[in-house]
C-alpha positions in Angstrom: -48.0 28.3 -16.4 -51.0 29.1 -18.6 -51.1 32.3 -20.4 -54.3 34.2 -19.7 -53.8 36.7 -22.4 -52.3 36.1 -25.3 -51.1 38.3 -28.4 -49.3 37.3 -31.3 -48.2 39.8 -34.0 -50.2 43.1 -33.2 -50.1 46.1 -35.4 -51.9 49.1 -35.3 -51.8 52.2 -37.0 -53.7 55.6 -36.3 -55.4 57.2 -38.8 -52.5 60.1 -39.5 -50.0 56.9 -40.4 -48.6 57.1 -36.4 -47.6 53.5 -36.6 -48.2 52.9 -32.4 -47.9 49.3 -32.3 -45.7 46.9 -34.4 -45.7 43.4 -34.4 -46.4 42.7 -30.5 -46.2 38.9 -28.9 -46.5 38.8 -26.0 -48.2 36.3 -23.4 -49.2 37.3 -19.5 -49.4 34.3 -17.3 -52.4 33.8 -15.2 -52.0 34.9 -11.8 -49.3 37.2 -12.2 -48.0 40.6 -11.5 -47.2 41.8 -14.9 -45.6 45.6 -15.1 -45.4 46.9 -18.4 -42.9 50.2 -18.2 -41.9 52.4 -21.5 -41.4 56.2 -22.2 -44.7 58.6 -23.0 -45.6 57.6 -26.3 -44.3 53.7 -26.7 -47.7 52.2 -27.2 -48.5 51.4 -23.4 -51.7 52.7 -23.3 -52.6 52.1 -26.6 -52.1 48.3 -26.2 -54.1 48.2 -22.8 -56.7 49.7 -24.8 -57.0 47.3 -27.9 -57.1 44.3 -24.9 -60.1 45.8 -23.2 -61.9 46.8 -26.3 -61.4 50.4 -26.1 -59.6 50.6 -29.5 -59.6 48.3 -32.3 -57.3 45.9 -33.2 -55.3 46.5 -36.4 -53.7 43.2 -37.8 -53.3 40.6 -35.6 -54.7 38.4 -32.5 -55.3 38.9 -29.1 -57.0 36.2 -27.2 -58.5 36.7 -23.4 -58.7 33.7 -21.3 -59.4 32.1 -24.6 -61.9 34.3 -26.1 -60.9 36.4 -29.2 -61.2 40.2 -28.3 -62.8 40.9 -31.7 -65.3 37.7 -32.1 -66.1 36.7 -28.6 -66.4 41.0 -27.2 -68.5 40.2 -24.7 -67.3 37.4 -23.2 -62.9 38.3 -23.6 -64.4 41.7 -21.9 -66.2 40.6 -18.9 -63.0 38.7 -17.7 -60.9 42.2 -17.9 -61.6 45.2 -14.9 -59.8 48.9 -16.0 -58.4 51.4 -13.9 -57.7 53.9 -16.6 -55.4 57.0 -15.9 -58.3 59.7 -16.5 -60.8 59.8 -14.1 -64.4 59.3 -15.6 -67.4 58.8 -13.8 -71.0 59.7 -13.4 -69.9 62.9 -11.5 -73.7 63.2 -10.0 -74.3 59.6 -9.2 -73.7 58.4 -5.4 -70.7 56.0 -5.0 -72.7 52.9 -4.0 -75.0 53.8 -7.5 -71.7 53.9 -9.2 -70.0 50.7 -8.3 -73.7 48.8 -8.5 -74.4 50.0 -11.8 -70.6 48.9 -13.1 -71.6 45.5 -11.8 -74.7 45.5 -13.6 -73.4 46.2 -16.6 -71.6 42.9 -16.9 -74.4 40.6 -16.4 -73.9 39.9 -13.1 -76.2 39.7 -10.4 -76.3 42.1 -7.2 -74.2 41.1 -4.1 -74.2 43.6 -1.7 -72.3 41.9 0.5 -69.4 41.7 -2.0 -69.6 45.4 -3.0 -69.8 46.5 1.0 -66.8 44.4 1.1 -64.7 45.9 -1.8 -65.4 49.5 -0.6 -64.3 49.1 3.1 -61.3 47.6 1.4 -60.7 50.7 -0.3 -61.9 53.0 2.6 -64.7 54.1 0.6 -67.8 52.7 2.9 -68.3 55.9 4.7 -68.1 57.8 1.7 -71.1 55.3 -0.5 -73.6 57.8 0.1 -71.5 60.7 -1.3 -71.9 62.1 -4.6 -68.4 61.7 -7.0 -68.5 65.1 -7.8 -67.9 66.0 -3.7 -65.0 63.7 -3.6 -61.2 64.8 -3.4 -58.9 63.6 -6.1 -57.7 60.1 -4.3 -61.0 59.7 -3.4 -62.1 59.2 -6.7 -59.4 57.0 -7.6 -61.0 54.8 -5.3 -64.0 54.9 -7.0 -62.3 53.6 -10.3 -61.0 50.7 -8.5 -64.1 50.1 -7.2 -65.3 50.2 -10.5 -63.4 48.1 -11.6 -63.5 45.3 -9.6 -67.0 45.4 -9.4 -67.6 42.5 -11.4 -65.3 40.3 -9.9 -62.6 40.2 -13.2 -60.0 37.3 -13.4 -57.9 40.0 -15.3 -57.3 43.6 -13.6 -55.3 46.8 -16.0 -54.2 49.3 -13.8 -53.1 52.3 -16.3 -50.6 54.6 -14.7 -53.2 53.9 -11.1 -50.7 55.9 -8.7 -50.2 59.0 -10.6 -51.2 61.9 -8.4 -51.9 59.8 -5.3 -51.2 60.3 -1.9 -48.8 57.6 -0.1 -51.8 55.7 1.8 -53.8 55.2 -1.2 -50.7 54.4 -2.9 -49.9 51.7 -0.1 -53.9 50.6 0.2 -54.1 49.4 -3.7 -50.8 47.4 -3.2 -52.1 45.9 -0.6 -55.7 45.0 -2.4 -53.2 44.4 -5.7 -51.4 41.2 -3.4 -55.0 40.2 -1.7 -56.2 40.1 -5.6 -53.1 37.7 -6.8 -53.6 35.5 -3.9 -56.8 35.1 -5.1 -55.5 33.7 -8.6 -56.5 37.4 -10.4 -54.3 38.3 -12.5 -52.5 42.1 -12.7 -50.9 44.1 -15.7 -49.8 47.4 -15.0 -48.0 50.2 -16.2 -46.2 52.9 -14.0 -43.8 55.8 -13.9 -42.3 54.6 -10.7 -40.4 52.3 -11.6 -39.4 51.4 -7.6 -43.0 50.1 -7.6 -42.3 47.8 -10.4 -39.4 46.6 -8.9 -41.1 45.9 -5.7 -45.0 44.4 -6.9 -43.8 43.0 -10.4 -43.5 38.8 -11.5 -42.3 40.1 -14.5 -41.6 42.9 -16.7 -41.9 43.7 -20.0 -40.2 46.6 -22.0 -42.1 48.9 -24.6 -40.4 51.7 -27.0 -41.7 52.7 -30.2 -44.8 50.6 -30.4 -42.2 47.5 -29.8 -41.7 45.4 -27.0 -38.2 44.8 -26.3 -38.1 42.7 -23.5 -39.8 40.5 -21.6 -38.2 38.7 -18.4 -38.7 37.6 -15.3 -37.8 40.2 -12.4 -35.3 38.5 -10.7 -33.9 37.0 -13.9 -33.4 40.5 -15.1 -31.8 42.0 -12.5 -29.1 39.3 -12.3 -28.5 39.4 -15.7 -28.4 43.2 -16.7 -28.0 44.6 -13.4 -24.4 45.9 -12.5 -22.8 46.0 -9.7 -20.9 48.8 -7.9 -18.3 49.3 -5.6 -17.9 52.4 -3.9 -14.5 53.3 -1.9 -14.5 56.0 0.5 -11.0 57.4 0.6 -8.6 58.8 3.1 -8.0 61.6 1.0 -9.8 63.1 -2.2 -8.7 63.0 -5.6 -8.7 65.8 -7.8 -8.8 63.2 -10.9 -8.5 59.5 -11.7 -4.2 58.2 -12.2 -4.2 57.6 -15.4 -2.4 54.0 -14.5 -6.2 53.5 -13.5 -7.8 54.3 -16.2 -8.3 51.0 -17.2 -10.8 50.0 -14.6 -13.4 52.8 -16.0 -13.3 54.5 -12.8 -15.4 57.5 -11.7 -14.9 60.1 -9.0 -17.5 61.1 -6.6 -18.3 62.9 -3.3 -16.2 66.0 -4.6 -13.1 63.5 -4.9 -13.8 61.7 -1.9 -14.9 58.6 -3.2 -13.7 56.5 -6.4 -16.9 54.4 -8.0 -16.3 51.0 -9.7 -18.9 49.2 -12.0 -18.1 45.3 -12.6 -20.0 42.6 -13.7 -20.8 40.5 -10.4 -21.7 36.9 -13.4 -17.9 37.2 -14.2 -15.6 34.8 -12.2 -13.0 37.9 -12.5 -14.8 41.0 -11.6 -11.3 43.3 -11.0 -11.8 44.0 -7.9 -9.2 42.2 -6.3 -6.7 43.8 -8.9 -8.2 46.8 -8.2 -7.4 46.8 -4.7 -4.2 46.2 -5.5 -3.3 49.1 -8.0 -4.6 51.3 -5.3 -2.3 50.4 -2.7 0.4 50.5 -5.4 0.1 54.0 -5.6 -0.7 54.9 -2.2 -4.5 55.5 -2.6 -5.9 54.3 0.7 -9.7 54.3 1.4 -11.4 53.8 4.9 -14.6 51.8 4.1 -15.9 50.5 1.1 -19.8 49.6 0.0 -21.7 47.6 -3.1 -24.9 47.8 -4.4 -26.5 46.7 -7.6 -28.5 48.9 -10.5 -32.0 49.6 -9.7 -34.5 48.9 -12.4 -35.0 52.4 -13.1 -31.2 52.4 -14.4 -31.5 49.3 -16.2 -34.4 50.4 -17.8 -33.3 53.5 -18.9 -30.2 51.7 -20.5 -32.6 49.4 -22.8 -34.4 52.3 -23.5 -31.0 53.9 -24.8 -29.6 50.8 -26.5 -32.9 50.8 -28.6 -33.0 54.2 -29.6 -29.5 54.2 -30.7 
């Protein structure tokens, strides 16, 4: 699939010798849901920036449908819309001046019909007469995706967009976010909840200390990092683990009433039926039993902590 953006060894280093960005490749696929998660502090934000022309590059390249960030500005930005996490706006302007005068300032020439369009989508069109600064908090989140979008980019950032919404926002952009890939745009966010990431993204990329760490497929990376758990509800709690069991790494839970096992489901020998076994061998009975796989969230966190360590 053709790469839309594409970045090849990226550095950049603030002023006080912060080095918030070392050597970054990466290429986003047109047309995608892209999700890029990391701690406070990894570079997230900084990188979103340097592709919409916020901040400037330090060494290396970053290309936008083709266009050079640095010596094609104006044409690399007009592809890109950003909904940044601060809300900025012309507090005092109406929201139909607002979302007119973004599209303006791209070149493009007025459709009304387009804009009327985008802000019923966003439940703003009863609110376009209404000044920003009268606007409640989701509101004007609204308004930044309106903003956004004004233009009609190929290329939508959405920086943290669901931080401090209510849930029907929340479940409104979603909804625009998989109207807007069906329409070939393509989508990089970042997030805190990680659940949404699990649910919206293509693929996901991994940042930590200005560095990205991984880059894979959803689905890919769930089957391959993501453990798998077996859960046996017992007859009878346990106040500890036999030690003849210790080698299956078990752990108690539900005050002893439940004995959690973690295997690797890619093995052809997950334990499990040895397990079972060793149980009834000494007289551990359990009444119902229950897998389920590691969420994102924990694998994430586990990358996190393998590349801190």
């Amino acid at each position: 699939m053709q790469s839309v953006i594409s970045i090849s060894q990226l550095n950049k280093t603030y002023a006080s010798g912060h080095p918030a960005l070392q050597g970054i490749d990466l290429d986003i696929r047109q047309g995608e849901i892209f999700a890029l998660l990391g701690p406070n502090g990894a570079g997230k934000t900084t990188l979103i920036s340097i592709i919409c022309g916020i901040v400037n590059p330090g060494e290396g390249r970053v290309l936008v449908g083709g266009k050079d960030i640095v010596r094609d500005y104006r044409a690399a930005r007009s592809q890109i819309g950003l909904v940044p996490q601060e809300l900025v706006s012309d507090v005092f302007e109406t929201v139909w001046a607002t979302v007119k005068f973004s599209r303006g300032l791209f070149g493009k020439k007025p459709d009304p019909a387009y804009l009327e369009q985008l802000l019923k989508d966003l439940s703003l069109w009863d609110k376009r007469d209404a000044k920003i600064m009268e606007l409640s908090g989701g509101m004007k989140r609204r308004v930044m995706i309106a903003k956004a979008l004004s233009h009609e980019p190929q290329i939508l950032f959405l920086d943290e967009p669901t931080a401090g919404v209510d849930v029907e926002l929340r479940r409104d952009m979603w909804n625009m976010v998989r109207r807007l890939r069906e329409r070939g745009v393509t989508i990089i966010l970042t997030t805190h909840y990680i659940e949404e990431a699990e649910e919206m993204a293509d693929r996901i990329g991994v940042i930590s200390k200005g560095r990205i760490i991984l880059v894979e497929d959803k689905q890919v990376l769930m089957h391959k990092l993501g453990k798998k758990r077996l859960t046996l509800h017992l007859q009878q709690p346990l106040s500890c683990v036999p030690a003849e069991l210790a080698r299956y790494g078990l752990e108690l839970a539900d005050q002893g009433h439940a004995l959690v096992f973690t295997f690797d489901a890619q093995h052809e020998n997950t334990g499990i039926a040895e397990l079972l076994r060793d149980l009834t061998q000494h007289g551990i009975d359990f009444k119902d039993l229950q897998s389920s796989q590691s969420s994102l969230e924990e694998i994430f966190v586990g990358l996190i902590k393998e590349s801190r360590a």
